[in-house]
Predicted model as a PDB file, atoms N, CA, C, CB and O in Angstrom, pLDDT in the B-factor column:
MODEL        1                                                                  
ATOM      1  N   UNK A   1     -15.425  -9.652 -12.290  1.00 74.00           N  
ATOM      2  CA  UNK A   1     -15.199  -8.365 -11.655  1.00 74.00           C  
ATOM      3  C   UNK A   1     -14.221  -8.548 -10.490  1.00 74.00           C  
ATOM      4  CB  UNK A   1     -16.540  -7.744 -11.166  1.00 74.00           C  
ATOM      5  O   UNK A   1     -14.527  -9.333  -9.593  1.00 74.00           O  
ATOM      6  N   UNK A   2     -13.159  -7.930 -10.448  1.00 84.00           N  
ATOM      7  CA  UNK A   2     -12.238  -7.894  -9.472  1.00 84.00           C  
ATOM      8  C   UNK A   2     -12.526  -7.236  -8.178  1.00 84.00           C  
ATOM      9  CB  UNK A   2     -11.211  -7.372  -9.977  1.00 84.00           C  
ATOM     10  O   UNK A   2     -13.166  -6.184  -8.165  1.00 84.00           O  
ATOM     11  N   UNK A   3     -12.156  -7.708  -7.243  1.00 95.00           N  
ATOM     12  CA  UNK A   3     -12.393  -7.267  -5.804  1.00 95.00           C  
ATOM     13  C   UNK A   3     -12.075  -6.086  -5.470  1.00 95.00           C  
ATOM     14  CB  UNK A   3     -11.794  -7.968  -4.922  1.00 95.00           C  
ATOM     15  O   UNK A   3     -11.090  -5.704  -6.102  1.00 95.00           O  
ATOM     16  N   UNK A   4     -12.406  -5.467  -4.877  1.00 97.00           N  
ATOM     17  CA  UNK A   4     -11.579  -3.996  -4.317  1.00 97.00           C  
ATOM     18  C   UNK A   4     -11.502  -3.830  -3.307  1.00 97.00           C  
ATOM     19  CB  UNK A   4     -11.964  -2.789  -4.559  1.00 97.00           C  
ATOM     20  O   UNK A   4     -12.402  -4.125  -2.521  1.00 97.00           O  
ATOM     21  N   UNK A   5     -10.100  -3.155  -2.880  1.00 98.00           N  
ATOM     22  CA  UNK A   5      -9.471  -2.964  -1.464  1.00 98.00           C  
ATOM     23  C   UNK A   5      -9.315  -1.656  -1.130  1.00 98.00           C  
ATOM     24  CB  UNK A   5      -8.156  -3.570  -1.301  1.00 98.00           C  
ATOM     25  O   UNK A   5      -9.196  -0.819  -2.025  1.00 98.00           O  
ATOM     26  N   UNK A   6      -9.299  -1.397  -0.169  1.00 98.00           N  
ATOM     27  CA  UNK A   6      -8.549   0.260   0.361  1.00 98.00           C  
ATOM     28  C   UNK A   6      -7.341  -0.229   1.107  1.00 98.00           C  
ATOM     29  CB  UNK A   6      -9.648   1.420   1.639  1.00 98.00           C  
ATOM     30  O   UNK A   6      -7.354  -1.248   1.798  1.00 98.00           O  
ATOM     31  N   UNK A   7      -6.267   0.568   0.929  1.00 98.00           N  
ATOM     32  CA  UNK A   7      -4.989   0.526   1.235  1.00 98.00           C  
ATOM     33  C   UNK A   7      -4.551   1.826   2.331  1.00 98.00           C  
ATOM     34  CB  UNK A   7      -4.241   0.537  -0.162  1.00 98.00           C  
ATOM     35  O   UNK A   7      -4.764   2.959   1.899  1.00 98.00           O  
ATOM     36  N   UNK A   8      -4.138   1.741   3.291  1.00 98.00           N  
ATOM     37  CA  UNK A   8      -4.154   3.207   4.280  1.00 98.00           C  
ATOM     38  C   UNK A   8      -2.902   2.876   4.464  1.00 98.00           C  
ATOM     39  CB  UNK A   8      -5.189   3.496   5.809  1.00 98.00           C  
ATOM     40  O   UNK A   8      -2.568   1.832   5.024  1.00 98.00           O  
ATOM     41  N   UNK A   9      -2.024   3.815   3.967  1.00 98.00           N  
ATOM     42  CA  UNK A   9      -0.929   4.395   5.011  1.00 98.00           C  
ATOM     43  C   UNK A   9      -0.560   4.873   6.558  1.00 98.00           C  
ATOM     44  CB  UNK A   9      -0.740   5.229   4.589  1.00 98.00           C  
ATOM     45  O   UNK A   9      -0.483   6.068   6.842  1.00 98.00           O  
ATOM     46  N   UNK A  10      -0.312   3.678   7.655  1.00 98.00           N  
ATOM     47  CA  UNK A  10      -0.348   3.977   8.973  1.00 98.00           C  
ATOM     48  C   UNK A  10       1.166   4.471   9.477  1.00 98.00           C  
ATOM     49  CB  UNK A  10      -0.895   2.707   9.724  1.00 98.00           C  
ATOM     50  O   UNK A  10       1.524   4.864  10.587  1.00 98.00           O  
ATOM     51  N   UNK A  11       1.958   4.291   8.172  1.00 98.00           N  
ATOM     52  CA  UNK A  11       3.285   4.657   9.265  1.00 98.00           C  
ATOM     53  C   UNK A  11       4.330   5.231   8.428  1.00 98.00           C  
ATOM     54  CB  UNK A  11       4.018   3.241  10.118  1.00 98.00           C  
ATOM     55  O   UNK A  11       4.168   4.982   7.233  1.00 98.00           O  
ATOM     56  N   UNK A  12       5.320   5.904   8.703  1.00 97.00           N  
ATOM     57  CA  UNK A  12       6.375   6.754   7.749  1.00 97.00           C  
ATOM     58  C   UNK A  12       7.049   5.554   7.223  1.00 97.00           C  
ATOM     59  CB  UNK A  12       7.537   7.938   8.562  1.00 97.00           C  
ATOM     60  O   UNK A  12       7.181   4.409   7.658  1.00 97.00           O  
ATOM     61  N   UNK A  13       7.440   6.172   6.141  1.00 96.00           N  
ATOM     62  CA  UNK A  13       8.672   5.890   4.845  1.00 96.00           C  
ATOM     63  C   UNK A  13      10.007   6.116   5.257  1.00 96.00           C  
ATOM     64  CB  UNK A  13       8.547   6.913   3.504  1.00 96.00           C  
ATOM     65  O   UNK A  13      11.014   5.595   4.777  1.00 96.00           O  
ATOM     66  N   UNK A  14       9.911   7.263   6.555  1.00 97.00           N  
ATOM     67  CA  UNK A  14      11.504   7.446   6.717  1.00 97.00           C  
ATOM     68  C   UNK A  14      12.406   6.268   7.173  1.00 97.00           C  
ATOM     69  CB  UNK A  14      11.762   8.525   7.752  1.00 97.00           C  
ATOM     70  O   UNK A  14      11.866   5.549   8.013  1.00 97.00           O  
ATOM     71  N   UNK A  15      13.493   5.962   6.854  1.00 97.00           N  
ATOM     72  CA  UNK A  15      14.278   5.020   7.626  1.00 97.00           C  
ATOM     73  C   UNK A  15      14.338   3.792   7.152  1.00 97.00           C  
ATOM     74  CB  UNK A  15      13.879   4.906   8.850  1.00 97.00           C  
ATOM     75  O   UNK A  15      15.126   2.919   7.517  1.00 97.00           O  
ATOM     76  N   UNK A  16      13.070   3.664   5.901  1.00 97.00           N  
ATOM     77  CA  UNK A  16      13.130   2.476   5.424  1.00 97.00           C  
ATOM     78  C   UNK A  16      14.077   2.091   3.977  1.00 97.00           C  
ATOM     79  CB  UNK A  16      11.758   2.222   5.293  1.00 97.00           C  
ATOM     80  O   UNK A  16      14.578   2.937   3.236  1.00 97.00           O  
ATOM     81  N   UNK A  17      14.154   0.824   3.832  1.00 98.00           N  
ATOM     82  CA  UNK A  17      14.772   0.792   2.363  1.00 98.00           C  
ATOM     83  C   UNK A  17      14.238   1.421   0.828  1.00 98.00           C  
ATOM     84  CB  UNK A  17      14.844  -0.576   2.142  1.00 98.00           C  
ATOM     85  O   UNK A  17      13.103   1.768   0.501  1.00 98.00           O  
ATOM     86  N   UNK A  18      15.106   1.423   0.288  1.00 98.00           N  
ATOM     87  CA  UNK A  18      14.266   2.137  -1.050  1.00 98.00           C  
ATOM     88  C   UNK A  18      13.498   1.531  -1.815  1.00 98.00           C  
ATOM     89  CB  UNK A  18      14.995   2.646  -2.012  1.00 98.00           C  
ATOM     90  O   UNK A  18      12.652   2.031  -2.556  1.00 98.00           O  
ATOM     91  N   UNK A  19      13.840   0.070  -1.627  1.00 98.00           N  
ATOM     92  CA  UNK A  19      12.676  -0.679  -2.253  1.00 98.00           C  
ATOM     93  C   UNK A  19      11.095  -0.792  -1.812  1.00 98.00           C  
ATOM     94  CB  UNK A  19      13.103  -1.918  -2.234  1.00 98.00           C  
ATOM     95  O   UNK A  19      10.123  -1.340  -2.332  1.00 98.00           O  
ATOM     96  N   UNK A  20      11.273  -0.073  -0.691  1.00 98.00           N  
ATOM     97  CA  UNK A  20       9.990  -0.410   0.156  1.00 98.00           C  
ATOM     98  C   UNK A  20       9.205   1.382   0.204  1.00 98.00           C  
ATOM     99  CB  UNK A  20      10.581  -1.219   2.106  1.00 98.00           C  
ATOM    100  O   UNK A  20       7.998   1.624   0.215  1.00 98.00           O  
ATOM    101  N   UNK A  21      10.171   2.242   0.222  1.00 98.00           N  
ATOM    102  CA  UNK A  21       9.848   3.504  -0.305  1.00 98.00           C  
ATOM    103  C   UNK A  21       8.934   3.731  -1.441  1.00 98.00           C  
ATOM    104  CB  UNK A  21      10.922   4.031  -0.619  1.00 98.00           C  
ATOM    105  O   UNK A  21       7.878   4.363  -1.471  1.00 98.00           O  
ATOM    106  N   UNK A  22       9.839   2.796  -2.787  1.00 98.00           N  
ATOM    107  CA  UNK A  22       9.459   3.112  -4.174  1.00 98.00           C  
ATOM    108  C   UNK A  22       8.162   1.990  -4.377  1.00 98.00           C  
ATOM    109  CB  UNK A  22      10.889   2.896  -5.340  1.00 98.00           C  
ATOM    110  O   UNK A  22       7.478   2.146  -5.388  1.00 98.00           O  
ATOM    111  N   UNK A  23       7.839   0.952  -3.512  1.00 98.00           N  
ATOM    112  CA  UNK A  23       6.168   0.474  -3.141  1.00 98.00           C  
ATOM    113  C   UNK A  23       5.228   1.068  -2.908  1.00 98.00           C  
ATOM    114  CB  UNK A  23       5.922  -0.142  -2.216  1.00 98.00           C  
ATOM    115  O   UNK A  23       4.041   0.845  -3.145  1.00 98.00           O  
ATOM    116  N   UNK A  24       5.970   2.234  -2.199  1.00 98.00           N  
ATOM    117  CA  UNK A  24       4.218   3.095  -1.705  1.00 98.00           C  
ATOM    118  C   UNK A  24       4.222   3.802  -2.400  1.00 98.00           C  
ATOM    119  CB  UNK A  24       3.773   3.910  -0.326  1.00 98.00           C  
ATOM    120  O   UNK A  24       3.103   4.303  -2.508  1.00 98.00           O  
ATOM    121  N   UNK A  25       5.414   4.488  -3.480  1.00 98.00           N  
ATOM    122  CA  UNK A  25       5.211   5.532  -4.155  1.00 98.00           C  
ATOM    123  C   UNK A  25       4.022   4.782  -5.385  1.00 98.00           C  
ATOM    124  CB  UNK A  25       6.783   6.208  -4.686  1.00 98.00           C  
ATOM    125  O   UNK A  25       3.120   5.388  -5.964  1.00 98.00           O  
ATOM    126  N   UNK A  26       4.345   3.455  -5.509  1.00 98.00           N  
ATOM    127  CA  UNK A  26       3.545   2.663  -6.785  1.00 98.00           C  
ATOM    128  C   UNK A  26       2.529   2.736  -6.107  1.00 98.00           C  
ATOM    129  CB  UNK A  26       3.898   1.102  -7.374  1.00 98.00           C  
ATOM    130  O   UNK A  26       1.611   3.385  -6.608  1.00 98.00           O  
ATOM    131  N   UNK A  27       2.338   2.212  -4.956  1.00 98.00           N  
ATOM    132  CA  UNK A  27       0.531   2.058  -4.630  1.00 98.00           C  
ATOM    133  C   UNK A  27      -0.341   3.265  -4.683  1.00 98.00           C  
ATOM    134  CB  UNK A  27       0.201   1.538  -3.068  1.00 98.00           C  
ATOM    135  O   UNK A  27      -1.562   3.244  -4.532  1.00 98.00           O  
ATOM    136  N   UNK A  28       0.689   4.745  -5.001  1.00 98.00           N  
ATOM    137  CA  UNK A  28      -0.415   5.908  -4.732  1.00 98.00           C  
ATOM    138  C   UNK A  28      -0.002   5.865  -3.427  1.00 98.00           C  
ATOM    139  CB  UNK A  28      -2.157   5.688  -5.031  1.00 98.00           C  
ATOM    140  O   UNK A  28      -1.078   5.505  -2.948  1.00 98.00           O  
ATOM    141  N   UNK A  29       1.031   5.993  -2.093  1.00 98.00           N  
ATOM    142  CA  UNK A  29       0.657   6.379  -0.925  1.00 98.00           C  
ATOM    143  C   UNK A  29       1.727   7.579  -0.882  1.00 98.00           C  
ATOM    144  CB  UNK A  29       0.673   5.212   0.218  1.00 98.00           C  
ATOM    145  O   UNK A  29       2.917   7.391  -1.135  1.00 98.00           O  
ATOM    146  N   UNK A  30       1.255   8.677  -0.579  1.00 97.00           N  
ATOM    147  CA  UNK A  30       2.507   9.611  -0.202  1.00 97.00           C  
ATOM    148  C   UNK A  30       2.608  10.281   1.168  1.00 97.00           C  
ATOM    149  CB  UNK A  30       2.567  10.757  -1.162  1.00 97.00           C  
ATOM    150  O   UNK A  30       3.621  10.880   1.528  1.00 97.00           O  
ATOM    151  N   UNK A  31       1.727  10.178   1.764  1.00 97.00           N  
ATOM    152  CA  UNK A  31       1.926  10.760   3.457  1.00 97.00           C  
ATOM    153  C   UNK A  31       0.927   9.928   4.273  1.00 97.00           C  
ATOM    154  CB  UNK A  31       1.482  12.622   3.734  1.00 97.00           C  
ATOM    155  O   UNK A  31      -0.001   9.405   3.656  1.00 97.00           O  
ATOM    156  N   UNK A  32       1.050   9.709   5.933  1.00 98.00           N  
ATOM    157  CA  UNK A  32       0.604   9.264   6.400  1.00 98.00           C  
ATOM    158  C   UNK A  32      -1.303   9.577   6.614  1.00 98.00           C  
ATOM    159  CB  UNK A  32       1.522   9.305   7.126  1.00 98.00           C  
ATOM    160  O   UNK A  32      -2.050  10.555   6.578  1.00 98.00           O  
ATOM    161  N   UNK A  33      -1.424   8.156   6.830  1.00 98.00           N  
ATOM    162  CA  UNK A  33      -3.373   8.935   6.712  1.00 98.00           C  
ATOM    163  C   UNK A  33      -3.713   8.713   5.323  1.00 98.00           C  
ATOM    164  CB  UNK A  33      -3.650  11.052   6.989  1.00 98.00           C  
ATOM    165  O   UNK A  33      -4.926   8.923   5.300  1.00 98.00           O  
ATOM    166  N   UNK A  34      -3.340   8.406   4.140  1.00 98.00           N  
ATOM    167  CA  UNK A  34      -3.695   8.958   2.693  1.00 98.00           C  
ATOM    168  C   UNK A  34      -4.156   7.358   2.813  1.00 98.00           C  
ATOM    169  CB  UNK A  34      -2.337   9.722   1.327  1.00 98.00           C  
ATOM    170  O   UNK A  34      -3.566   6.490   3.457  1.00 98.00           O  
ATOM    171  N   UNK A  35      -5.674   7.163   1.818  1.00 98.00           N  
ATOM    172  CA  UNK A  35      -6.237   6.326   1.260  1.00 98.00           C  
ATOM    173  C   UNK A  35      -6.430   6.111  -0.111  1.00 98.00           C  
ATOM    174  CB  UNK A  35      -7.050   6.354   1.709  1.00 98.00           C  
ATOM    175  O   UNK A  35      -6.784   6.925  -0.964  1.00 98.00           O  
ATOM    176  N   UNK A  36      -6.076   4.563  -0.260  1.00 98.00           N  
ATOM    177  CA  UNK A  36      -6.173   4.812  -2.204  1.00 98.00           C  
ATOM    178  C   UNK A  36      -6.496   2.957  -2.286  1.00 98.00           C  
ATOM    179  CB  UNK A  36      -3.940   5.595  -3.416  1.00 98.00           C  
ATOM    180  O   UNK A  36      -6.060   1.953  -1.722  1.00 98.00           O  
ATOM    181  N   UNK A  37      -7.703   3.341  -3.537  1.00 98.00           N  
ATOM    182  CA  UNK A  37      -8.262   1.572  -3.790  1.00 98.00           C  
ATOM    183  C   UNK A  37      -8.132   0.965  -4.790  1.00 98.00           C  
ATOM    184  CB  UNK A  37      -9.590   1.240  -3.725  1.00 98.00           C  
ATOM    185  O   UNK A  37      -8.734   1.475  -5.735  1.00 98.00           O  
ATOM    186  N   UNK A  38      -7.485  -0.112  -5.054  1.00 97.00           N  
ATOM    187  CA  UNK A  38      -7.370  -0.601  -5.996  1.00 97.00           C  
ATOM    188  C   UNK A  38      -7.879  -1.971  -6.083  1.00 97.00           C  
ATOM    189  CB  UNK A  38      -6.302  -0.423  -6.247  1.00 97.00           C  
ATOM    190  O   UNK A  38      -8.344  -2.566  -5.111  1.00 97.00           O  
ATOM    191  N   UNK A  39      -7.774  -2.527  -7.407  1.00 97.00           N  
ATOM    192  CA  UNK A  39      -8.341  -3.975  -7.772  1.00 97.00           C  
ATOM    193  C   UNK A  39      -7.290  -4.983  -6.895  1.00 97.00           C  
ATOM    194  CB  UNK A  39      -8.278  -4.319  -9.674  1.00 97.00           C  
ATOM    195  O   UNK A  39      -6.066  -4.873  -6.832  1.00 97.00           O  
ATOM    196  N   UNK A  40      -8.293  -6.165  -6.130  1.00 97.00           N  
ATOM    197  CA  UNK A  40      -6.948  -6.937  -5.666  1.00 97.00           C  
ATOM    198  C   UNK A  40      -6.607  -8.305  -6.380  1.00 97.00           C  
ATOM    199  CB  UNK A  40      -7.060  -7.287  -4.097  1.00 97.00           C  
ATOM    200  O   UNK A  40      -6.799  -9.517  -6.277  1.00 97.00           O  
ATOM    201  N   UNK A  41      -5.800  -7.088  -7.395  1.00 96.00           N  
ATOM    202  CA  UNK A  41      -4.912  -8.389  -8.413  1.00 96.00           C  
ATOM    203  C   UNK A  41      -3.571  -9.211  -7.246  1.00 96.00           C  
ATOM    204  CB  UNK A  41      -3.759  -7.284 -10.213  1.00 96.00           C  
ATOM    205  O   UNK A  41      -3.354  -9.095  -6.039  1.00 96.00           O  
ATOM    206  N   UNK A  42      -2.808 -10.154  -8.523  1.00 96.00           N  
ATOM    207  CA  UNK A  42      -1.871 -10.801  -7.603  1.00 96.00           C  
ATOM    208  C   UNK A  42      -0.658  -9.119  -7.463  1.00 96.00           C  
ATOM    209  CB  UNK A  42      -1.039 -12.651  -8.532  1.00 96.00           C  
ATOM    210  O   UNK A  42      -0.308  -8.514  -6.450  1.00 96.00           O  
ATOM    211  N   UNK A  43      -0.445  -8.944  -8.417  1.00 97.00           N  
ATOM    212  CA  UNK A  43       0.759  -7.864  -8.137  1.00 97.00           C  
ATOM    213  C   UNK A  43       0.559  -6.591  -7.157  1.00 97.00           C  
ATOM    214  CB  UNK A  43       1.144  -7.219  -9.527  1.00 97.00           C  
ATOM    215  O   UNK A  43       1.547  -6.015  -6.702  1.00 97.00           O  
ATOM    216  N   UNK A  44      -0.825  -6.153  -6.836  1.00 97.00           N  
ATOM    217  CA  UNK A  44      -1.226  -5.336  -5.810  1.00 97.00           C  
ATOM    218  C   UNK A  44      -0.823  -6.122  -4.459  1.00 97.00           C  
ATOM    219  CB  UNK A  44      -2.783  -5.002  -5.949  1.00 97.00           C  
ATOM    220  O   UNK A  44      -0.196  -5.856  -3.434  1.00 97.00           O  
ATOM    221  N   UNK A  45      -1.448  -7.124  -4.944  1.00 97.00           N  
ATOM    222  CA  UNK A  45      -1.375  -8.100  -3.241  1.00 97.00           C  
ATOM    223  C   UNK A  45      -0.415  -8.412  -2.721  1.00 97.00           C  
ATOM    224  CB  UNK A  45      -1.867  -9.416  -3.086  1.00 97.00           C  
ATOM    225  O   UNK A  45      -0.252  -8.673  -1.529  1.00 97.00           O  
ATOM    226  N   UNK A  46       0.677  -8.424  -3.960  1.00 98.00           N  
ATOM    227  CA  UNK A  46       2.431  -8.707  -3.785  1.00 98.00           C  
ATOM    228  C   UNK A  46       3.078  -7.470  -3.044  1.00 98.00           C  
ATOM    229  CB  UNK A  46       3.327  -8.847  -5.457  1.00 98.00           C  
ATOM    230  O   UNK A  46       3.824  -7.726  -2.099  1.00 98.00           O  
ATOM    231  N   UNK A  47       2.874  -6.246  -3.367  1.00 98.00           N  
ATOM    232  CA  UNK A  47       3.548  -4.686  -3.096  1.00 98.00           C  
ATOM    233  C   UNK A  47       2.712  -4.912  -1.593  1.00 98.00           C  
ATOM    234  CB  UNK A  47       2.980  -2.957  -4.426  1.00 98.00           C  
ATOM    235  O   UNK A  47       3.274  -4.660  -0.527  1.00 98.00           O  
ATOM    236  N   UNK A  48       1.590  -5.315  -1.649  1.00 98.00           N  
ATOM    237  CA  UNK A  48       1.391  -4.787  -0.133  1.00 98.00           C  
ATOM    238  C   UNK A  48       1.938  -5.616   0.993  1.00 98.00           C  
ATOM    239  CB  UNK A  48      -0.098  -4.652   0.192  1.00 98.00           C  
ATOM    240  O   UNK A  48       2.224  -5.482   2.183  1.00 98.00           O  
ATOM    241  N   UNK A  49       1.951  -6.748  -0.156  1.00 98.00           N  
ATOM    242  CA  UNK A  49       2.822  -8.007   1.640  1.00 98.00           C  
ATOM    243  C   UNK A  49       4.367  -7.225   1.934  1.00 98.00           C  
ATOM    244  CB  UNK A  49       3.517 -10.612   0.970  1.00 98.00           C  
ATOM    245  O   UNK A  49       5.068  -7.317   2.942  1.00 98.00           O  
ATOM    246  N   UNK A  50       4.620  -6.411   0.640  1.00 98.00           N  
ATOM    247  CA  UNK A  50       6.255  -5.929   0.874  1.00 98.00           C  
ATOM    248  C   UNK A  50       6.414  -4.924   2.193  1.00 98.00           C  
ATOM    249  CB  UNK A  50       6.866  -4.964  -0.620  1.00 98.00           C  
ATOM    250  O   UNK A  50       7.373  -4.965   2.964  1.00 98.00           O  
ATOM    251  N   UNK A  51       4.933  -3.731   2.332  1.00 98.00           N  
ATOM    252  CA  UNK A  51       4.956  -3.012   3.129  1.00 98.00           C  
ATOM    253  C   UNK A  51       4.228  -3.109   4.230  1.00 98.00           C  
ATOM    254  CB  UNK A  51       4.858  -2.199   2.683  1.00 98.00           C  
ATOM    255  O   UNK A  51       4.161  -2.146   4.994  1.00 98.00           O  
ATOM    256  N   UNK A  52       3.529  -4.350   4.504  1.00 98.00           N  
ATOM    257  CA  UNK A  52       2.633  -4.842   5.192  1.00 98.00           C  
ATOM    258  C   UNK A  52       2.562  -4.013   7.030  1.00 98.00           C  
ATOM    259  CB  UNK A  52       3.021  -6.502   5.042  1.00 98.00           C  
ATOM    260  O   UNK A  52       1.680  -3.969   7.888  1.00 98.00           O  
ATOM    261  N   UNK A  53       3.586  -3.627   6.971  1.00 98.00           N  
ATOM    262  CA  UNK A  53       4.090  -3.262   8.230  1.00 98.00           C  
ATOM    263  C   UNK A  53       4.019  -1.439   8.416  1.00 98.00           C  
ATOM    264  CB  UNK A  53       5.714  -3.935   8.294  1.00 98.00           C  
ATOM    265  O   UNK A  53       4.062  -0.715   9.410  1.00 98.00           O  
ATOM    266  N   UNK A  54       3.902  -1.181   7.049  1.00 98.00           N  
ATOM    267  CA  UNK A  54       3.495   0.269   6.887  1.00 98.00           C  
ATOM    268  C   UNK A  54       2.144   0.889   6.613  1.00 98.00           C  
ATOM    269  CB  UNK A  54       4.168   0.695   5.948  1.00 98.00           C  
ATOM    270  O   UNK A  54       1.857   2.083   6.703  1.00 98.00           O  
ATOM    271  N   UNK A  55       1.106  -0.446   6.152  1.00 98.00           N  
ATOM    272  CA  UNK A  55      -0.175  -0.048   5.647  1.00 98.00           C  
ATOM    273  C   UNK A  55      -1.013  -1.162   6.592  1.00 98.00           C  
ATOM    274  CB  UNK A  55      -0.341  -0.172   3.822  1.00 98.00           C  
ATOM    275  O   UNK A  55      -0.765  -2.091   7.362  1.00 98.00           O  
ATOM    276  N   UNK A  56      -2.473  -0.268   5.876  1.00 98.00           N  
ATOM    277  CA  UNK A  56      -3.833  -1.613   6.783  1.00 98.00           C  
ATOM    278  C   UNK A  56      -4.308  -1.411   5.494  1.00 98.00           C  
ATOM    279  CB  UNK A  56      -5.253  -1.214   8.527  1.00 98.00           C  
ATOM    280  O   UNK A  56      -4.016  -0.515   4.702  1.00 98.00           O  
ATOM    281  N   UNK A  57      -5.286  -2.605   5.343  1.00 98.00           N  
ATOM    282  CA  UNK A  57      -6.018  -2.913   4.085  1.00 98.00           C  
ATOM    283  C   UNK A  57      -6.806  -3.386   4.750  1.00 98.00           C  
ATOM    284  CB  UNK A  57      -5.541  -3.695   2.950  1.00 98.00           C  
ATOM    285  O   UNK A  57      -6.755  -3.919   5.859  1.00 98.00           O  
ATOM    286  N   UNK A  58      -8.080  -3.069   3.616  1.00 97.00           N  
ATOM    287  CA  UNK A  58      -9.617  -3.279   4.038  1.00 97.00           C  
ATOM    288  C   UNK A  58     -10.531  -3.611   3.046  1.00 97.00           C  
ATOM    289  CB  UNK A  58     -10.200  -2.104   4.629  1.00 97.00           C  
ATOM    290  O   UNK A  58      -9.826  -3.210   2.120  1.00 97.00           O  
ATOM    291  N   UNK A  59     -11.457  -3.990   2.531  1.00 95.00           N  
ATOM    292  CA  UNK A  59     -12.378  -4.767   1.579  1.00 95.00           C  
ATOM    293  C   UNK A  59     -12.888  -3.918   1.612  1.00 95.00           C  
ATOM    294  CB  UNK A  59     -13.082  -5.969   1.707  1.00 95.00           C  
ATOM    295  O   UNK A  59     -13.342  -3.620   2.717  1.00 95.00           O  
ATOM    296  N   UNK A  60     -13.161  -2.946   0.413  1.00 86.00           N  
ATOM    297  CA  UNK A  60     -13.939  -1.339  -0.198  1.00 86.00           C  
ATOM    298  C   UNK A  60     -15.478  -2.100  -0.289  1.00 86.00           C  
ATOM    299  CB  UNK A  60     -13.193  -0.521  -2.282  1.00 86.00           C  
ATOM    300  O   UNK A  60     -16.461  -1.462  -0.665  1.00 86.00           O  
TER     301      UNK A  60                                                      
ENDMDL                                                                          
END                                                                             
């Protein structure tokens, strides 16, 4: 059984690159404040080190 995380969006998308845009659009994040949980596979865990600076993660 895979672990589960919550992922929170703490900070805007504006200003950033598009690669780092089109990360949160994959994780499910679209405005600030929004929570969404997923399994913490390696490729989840990969997208979030990308935005690490835009989200908090937490053990669901």
């Amino acid at each position: 059984m895979a672990k589960k995380i919550q992922v929170k969006q703490l900070r805007s998308s504006i200003k950033r690159p598009q690669n780092q845009k089109r990360t949160l659009v994959a994780l499910g994040l679209k405005k600030i404040g929004q929570v969404v949980e997923h399994d913490a596979t390696p490729n989840i865990l990969g997208m979030i080190d990308k935005v690490k600076h835009l989200v908090s993660v937490q053990e669901a």
